[in-house]
N, C-alpha and C positions, 0 to 999 in steps of 0.2 A: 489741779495746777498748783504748783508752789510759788510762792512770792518770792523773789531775792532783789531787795532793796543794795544797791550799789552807793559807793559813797567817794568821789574822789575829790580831794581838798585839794587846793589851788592856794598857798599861804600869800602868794607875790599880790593875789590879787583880792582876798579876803574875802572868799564865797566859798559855799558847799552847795555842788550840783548833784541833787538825788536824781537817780533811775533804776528802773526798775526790768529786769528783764525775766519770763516766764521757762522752766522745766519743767517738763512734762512726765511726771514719775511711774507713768508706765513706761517710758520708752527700754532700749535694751539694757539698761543700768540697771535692772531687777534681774536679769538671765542667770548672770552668775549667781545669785543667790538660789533659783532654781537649780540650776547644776548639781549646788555645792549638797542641797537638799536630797537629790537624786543619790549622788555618790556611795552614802553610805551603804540605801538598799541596794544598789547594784553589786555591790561589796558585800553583803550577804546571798546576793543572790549566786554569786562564785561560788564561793566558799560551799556554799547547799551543794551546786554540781558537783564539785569539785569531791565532796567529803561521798557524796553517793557513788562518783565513778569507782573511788577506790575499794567502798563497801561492796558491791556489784565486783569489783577482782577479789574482793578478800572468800568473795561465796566460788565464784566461777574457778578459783585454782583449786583449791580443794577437790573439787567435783570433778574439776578434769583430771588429775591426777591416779582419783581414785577409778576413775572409770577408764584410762589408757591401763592401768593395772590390772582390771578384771580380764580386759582385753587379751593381756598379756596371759594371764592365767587359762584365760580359753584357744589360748593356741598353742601353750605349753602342753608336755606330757603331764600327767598326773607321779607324782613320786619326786624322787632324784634325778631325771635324765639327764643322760650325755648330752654333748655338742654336738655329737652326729643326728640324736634323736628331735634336740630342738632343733636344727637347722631342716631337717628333712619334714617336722613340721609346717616352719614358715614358710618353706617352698610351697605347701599345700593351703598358706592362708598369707599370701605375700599383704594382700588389701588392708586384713586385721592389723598386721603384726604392724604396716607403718600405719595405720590409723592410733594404734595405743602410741608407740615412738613420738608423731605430732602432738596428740595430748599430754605427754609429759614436758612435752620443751613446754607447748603452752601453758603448763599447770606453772610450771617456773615464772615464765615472764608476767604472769597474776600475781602468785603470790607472794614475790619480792614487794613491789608497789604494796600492797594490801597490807600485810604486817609492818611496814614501816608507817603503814596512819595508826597504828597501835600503840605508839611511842608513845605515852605520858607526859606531861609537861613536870608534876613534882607530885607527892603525895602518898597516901597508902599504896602500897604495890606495887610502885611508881618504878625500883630498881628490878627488883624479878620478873615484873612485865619488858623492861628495856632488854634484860639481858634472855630472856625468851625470845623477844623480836629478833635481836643479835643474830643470834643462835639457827632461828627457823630462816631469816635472813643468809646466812651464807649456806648451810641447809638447800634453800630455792636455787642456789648460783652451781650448787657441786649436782645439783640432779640433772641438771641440763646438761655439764656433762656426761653425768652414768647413764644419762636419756642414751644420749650420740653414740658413747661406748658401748651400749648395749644391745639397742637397736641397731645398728646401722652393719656391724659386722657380721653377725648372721644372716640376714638380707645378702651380703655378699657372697656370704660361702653358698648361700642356696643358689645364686646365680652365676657364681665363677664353678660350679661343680665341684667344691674340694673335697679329696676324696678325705674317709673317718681318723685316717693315720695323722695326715696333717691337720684337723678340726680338734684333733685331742691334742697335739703338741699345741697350738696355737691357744687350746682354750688353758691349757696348762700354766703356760709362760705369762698368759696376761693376771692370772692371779696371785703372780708375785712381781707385775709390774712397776714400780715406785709411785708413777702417776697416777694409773688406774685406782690401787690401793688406795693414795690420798682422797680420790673422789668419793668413794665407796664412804670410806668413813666420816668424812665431810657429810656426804650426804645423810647417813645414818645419824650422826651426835647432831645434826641440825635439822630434821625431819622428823626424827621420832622423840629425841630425847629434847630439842628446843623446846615441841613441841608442846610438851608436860609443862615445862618451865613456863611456857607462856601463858597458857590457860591457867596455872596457880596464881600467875601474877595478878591477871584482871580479873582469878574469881577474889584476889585478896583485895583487888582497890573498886570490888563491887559491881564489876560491868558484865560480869556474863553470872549466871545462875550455875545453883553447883552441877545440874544434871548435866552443862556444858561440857564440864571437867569432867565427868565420866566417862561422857561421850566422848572428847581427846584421846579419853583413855585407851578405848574401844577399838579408835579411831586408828592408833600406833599397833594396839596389839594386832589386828586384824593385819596391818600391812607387814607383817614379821611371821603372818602364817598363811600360809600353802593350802590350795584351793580356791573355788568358784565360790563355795560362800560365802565364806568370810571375804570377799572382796565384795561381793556385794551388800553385806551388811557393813562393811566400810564406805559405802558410798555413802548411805541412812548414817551413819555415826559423823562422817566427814559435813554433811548439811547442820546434824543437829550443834556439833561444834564448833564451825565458823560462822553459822549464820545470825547466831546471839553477839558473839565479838562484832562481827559486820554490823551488824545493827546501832552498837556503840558506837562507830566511827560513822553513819549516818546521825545520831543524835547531837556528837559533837558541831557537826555542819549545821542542825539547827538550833544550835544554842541549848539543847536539852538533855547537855552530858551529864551525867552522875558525879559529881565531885569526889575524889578518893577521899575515905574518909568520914564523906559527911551523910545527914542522913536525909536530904533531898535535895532534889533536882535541883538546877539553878533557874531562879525563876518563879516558879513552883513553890506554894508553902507547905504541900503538902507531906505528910513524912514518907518515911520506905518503906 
């Protein structure tokens, strides 16, 4: 209990009446001070989820991407095929052909989220890694449409029956579409080529290891060539190189980011 001695003076009549009245300093006048104590961790505790959910998209679009592509590969001809030959495929593998379709759009709406926790605040690497992200960033927006573009029309000629005459004029016209073309290349200078650019950036400001970067490497050339196996060694090179990055934008959430630059943890007096 606290004392609080009261004091009211009375000049007219020249007395001072002490009283004394008691607070009781556990009551809720200490809450806020718990709260205020709470607040922080909980604010940590965000921030953890928060920085995991998008490390968990930065792994999961990779992967899916890379594995609606194999998809695509196993229901493709082998070679150069026509329109008429892939379409007469996909009639024979409608399930595959939209199961790859779906994983591409979803590989998109991951890995937009994902590479923008990549962003850098200032530091070594800080601009190559930004303009990587940029890059794989609009990259993620133009494949969802080459996803639609790509998928979705053949599904229709297998099922409106168009006969090879009009599947060859149609596949003709669309590759010198204006639109189609802008996606195409969109998609390409920000998926293959961001992609380079961004893994230089954060092997320069220290957050992923070089065999990351090779794996990138792997990881573009494999999706620029033709076949079954090289997409599936692109799945194995697509893990090994976002999963290091991922891992970085989990540390950041727990406070145990790498500082570009410097030569340990923050936190940590340990060196690198």
């Amino acid at each position: 209990m606290v004392q609080i001695v009261g004091r009211w003076r009375r000049g007219h009549i020249g007395f001072t009446d002490d009283r004394t009245t008691s607070v009781d300093a556990s009551e809720p006048a200490s809450v806020p001070m718990r709260q205020e104590a709470v607040r922080p961790h909980a604010a940590a505790m965000t921030t953890t989820i928060r920085a995991r959910l998008v490390a968990l998209l930065l792994v999961i679009g990779p992967l899916a991407f890379t594995f609606g592509d194999l998809l695509r590969r196993i229901v493709e001809p082998d070679g150069s095929p026509k329109a008429s030959a892939i379409t007469a495929a996909v009639n024979d593998h409608t399930g595959l052909w939209l199961l790859a379709g779906l994983l591409s759009i979803v590989a998109a709406f991951c890995i937009v989220p994902g590479v923008l926790a990549l962003i850098p605040r200032d530091g070594r690497g800080s601009v190559l890694t930004t303009i990587g992200v940029a890059m794989v960033t609009i990259g993620g927006v133009a494949s969802a449409g080459h996803a639609v573009a790509f998928y979705a029309p053949y599904a229709l000629y297998a099922r409106a029956n168009t006969s090879a005459d009009a599947l060859t004029a149609l596949d003709d016209a669309s590759e010198s579409y204006p639109l189609l073309v802008a996606l195409i290349v969109l998609f390409i200078a920000g998926m293959m080529l961001g992609t380079i650019v961004l893994f230089l950036g954060l092997r320069r400001a220290r957050r992923v290891p070089i065999w990351s970067v090779l794996a990138a490497v792997v990881f573009v050339a494999c999706g620029s060539t033709g076949g079954v196996l090289p997409g599936i060694i692109g799945i194995v090179a697509a893990l090994a190189a976002f999963g290091p990055a991922a891992a970085s934008v989990g540390e950041i959430g727990r406070g145990r980011v790498r500082e570009p630059g410097v030569g340990r943890v923050a936190g940590h007096p340990e060196r690198a």
